[in-house]
BAFI-3210 file (N, C-alpha, C; in Angstrom, 3 decimals, decimal comma, padded with zeros to 6 digits):
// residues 167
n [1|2|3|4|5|6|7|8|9|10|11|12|13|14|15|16|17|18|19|20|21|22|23|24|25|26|27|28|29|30|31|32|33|34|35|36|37|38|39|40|41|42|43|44|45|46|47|48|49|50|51|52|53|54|55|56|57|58|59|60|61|62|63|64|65|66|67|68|69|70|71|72|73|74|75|76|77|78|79|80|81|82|83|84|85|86|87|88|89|90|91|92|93|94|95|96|97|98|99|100|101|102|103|104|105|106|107|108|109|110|111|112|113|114|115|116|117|118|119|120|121|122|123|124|125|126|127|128|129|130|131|132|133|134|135|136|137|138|139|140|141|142|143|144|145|146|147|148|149|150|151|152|153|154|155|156|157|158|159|160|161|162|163|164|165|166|167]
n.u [000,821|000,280|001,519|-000,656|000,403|-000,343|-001,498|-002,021|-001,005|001,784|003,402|004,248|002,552|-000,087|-003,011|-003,996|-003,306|-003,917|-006,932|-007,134|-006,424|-008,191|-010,842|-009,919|-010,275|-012,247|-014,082|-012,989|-014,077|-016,119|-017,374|-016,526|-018,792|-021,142|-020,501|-020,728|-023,553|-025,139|-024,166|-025,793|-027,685|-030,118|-030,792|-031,005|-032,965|-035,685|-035,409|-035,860|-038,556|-039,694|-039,928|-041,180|-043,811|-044,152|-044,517|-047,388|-049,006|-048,588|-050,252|-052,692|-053,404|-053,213|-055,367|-057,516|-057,503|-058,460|-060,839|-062,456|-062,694|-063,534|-066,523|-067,000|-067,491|-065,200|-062,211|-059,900|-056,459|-056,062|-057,792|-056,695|-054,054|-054,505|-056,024|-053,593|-052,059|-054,060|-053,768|-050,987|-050,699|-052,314|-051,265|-048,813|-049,246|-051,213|-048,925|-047,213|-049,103|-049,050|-046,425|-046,415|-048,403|-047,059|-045,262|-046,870|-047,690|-045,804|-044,655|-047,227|-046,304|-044,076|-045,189|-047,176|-045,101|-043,953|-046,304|-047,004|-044,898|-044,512|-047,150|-046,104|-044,000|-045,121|-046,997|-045,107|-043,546|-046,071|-046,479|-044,110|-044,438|-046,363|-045,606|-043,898|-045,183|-046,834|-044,526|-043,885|-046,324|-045,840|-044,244|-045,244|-046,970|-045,429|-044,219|-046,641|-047,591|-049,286|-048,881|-046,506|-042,706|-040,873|-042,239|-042,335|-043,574|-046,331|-046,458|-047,722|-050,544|-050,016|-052,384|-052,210|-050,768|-052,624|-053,400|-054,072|-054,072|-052,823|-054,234]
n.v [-001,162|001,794|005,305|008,217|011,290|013,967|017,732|018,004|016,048|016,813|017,985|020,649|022,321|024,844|024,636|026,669|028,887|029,135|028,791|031,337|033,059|032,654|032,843|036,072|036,684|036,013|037,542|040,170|040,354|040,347|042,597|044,529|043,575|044,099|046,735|048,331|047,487|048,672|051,259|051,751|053,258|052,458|050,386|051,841|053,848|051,832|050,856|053,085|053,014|051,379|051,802|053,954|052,608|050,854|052,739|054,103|052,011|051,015|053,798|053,760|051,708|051,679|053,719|052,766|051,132|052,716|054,267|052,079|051,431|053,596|053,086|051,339|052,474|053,035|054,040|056,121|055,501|058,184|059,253|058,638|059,550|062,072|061,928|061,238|062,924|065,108|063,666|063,888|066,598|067,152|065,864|067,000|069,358|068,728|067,739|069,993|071,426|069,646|070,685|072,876|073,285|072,059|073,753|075,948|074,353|074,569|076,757|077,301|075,859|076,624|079,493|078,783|077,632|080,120|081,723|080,432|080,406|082,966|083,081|081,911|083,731|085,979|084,576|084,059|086,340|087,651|086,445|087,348|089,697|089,520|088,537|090,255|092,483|091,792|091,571|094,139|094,934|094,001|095,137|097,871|097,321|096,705|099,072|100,726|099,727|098,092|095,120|093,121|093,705|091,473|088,528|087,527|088,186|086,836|084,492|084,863|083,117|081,097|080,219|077,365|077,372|077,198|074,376|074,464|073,974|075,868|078,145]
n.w [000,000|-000,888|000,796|000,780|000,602|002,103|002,428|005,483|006,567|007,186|009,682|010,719|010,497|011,409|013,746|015,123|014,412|011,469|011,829|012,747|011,133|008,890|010,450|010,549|007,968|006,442|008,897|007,928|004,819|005,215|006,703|005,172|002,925|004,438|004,676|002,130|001,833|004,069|002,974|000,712|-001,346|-001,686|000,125|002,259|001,994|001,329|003,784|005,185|003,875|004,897|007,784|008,355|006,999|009,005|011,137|010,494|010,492|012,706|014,197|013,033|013,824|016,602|017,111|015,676|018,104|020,295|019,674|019,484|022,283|022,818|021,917|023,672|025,842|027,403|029,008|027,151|025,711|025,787|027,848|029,744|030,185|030,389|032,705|034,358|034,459|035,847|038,139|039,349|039,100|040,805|043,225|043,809|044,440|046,703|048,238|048,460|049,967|052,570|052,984|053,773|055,590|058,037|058,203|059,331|061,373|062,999|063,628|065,599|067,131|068,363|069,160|070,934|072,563|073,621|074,551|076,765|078,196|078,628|080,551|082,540|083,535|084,205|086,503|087,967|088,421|090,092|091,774|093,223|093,769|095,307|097,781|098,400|098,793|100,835|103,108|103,155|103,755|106,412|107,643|107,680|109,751|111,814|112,557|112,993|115,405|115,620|115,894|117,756|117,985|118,479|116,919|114,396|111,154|109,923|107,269|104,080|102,708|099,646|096,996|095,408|091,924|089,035|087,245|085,118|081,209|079,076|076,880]
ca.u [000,000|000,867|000,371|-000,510|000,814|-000,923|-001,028|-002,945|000,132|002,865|003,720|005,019|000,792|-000,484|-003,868|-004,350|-002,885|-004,664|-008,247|-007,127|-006,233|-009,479|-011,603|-010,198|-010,420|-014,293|-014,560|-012,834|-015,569|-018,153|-016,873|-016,365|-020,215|-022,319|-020,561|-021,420|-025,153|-025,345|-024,183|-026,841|-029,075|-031,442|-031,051|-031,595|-034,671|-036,204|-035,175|-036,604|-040,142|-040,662|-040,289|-042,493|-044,942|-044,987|-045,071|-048,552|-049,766|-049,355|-050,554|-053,831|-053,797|-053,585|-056,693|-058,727|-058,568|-059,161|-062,447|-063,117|-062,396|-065,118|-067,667|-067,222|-067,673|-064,472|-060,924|-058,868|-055,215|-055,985|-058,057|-055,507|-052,590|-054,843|-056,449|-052,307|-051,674|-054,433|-053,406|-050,053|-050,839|-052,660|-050,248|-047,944|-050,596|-051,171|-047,358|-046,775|-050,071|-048,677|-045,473|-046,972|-049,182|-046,025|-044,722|-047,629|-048,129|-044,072|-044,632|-048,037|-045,974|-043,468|-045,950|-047,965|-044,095|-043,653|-047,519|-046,884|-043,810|-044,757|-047,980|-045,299|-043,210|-045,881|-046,927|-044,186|-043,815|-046,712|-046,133|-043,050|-045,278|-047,475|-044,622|-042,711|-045,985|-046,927|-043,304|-044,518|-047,402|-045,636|-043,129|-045,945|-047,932|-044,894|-044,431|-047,793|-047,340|-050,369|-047,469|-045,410|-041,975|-040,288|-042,952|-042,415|-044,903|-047,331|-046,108|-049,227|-051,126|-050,423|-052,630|-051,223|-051,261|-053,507|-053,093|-055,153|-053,345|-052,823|-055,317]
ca.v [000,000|003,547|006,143|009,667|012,540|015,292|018,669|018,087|015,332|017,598|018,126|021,309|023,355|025,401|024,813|027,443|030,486|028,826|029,075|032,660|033,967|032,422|034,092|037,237|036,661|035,992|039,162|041,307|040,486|040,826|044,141|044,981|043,592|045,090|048,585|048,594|047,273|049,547|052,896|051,323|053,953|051,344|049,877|052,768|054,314|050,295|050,677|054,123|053,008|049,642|052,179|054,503|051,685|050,497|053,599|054,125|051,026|051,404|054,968|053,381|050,340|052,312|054,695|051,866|050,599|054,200|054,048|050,679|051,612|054,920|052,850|050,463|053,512|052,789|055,107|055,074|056,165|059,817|059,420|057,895|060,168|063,404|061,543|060,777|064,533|065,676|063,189|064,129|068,361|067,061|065,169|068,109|070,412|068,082|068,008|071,351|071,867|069,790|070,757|074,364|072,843|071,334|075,161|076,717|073,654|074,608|077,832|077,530|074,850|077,682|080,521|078,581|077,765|081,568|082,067|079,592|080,707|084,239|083,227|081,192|084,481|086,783|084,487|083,933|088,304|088,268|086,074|087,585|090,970|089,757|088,116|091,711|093,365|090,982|092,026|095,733|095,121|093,261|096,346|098,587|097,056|097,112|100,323|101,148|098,843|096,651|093,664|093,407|093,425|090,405|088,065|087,547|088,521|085,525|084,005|085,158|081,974|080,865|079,926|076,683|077,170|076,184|073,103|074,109|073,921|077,574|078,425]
ca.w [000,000|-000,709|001,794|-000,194|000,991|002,037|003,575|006,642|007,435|007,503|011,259|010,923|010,453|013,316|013,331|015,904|013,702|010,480|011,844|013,151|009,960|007,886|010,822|009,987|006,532|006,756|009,321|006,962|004,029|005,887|006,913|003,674|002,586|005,490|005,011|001,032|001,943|004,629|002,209|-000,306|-000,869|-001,890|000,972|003,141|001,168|001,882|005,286|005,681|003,719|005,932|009,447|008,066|007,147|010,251|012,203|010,289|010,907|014,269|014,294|012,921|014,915|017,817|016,788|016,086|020,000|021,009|018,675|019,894|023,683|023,166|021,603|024,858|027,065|028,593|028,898|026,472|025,931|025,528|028,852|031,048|030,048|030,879|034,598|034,894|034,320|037,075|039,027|039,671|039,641|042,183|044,039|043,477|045,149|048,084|048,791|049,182|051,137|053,921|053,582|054,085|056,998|058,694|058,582|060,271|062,790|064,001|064,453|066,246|068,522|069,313|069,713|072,020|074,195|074,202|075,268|077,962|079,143|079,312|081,318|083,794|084,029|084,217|087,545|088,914|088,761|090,978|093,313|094,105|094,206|096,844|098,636|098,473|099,639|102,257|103,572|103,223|104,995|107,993|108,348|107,780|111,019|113,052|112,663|113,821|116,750|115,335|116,043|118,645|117,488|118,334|116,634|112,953|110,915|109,502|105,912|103,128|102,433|098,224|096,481|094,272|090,738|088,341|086,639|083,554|080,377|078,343|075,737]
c.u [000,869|000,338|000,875|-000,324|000,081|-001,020|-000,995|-001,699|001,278|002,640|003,699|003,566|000,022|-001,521|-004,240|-004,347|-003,799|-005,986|-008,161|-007,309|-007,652|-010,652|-011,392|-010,477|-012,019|-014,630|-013,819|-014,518|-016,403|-018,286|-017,877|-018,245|-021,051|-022,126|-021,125|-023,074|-025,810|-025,338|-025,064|-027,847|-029,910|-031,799|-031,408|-032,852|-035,506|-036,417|-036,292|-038,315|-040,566|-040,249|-041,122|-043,517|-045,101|-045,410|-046,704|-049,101|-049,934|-050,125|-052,125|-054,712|-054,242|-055,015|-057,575|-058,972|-058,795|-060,648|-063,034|-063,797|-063,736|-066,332|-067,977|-067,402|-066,567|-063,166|-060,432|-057,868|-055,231|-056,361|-057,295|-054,332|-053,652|-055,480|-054,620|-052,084|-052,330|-054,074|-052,273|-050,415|-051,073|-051,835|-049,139|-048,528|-050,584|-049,438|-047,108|-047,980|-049,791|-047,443|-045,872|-047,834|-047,875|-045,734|-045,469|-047,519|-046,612|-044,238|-046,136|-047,440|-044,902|-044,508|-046,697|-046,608|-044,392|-045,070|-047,252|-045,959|-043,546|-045,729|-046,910|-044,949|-044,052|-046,686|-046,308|-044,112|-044,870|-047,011|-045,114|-043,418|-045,949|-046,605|-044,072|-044,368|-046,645|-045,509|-043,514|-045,401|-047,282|-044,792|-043,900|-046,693|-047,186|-044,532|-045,591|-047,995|-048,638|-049,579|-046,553|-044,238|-040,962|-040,539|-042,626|-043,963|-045,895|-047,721|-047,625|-049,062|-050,961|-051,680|-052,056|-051,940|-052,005|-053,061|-053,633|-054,100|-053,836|-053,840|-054,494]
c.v [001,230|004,486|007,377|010,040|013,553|016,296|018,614|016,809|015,549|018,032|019,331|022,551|023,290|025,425|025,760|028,780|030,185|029,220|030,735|033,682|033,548|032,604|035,403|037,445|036,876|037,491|040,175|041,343|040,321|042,041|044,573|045,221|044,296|046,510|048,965|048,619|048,513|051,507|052,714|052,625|053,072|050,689|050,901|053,293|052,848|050,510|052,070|053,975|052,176|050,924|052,959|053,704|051,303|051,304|054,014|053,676|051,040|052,535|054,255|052,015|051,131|053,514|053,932|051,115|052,064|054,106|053,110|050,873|052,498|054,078|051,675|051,478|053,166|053,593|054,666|055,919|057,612|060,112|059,456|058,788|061,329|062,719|061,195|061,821|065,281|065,179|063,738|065,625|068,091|066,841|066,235|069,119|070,113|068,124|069,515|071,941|071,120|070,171|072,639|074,169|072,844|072,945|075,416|075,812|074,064|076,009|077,933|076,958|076,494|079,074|080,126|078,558|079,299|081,708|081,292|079,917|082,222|084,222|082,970|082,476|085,440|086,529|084,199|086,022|088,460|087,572|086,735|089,482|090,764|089,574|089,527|092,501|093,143|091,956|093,311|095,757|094,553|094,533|097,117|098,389|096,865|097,971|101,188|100,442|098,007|095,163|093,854|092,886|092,381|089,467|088,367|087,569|087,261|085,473|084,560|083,858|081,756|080,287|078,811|077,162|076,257|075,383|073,169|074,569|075,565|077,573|078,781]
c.w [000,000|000,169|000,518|000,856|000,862|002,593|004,477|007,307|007,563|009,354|011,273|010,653|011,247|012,783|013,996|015,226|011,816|010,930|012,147|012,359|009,091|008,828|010,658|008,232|006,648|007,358|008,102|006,003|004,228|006,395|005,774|002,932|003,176|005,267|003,341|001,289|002,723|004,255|001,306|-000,217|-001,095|-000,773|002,259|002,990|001,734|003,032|005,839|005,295|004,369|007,640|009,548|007,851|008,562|011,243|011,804|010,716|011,925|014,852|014,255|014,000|016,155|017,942|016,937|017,566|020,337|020,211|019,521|021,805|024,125|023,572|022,543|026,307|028,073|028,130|027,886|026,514|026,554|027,469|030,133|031,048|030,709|032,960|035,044|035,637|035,545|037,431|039,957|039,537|041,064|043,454|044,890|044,500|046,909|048,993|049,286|050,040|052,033|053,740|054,395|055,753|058,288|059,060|059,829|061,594|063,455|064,600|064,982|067,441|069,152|069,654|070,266|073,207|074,639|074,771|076,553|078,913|079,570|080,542|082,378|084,359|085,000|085,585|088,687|089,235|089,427|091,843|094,462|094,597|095,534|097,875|099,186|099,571|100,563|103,411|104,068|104,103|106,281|108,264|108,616|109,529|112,093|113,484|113,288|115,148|116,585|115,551|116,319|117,624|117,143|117,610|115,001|112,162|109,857|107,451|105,260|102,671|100,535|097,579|095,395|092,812|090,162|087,546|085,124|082,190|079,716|077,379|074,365]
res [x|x|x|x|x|x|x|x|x|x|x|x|x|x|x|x|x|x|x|x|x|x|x|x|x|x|x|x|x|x|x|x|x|x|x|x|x|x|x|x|x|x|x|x|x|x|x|x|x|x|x|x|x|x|x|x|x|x|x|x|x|x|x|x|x|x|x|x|x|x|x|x|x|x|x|x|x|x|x|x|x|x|x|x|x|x|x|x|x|x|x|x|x|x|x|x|x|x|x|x|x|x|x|x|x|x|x|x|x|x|x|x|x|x|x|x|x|x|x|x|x|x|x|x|x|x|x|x|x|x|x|x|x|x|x|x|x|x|x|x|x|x|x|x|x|x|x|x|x|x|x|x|x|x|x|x|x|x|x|x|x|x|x|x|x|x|x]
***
């Protein structure tokens, strides 16, 4: 028997750098093809009348469920985008009416402290009035000898504060 000889039994052929080079070979002309097809005006004009066709079609498609949607007495696109639209003004609206609330309720909380803490001051200043004029009126009566002098003169009775919350 004869053995033939042939390329593929030469030792000395990288199949690794062979398939490397006849993938770029291939990517090149296909480069090459896609970028001609792609400058095609023919192929662009095509391209541009099939996206326009379909943007029609859908233009119409989409009309006929709005039609369809009426004549079912039920929302349709147009409806839902404008109830979106109040919706959210609304939303919008409501937000800044409490955040506007939130304002006023802070400063009603501090202009009730200061009301509160003026009433406090305002009785504490007359306690320490009666106290002072109690005092007055014990010097006053020993002076007149209404109370002997040795004898201290008899604390003024308080009244406790009231317990009732400020208005």
């Amino acid at each position: 028997m004869t053995r033939s000889t042939s390329p593929f039994d030469q030792a000395d052929i990288d199949l690794g750098t062979l398939s490397q080079d006849l993938y770029q070979q291939w990517e090149s002309a296909m480069t090459t093809w896609w970028d001609q097809v792609l400058d095609s005006p023919e192929v662009l004009k095509a391209s541009g009348q099939g996206l326009s066709t379909l943007a029609q079609q859908r233009r119409r498609y989409e009309e006929q469920v709005d039609s369809n949607l009426q004549r079912l007495h039920l929302p349709t696109r147009t409806d839902l985008i404008q109830v979106t639209r109040i919706a959210t003004l609304l939303e919008e609206r409501l937000l800044k009416m409490e955040d506007r609330l939130l304002e006023v309720q802070d400063q009603l909380v501090a202009a009730e402290r200061e009301t509160v803490q003026a009433r406090i001051d305002a009785a504490e200043a007359r306690i320490e009035q009666r106290e002072h004029l109690a005092e007055l009126q014990a010097r006053l009566d020993r002076l007149e000898g209404n109370e002997p002098e040795g004898e201290p003169a008899p604390k003024p009775t308080r009244k406790p504060p009231s317990r009732r919350a400020p208005r």
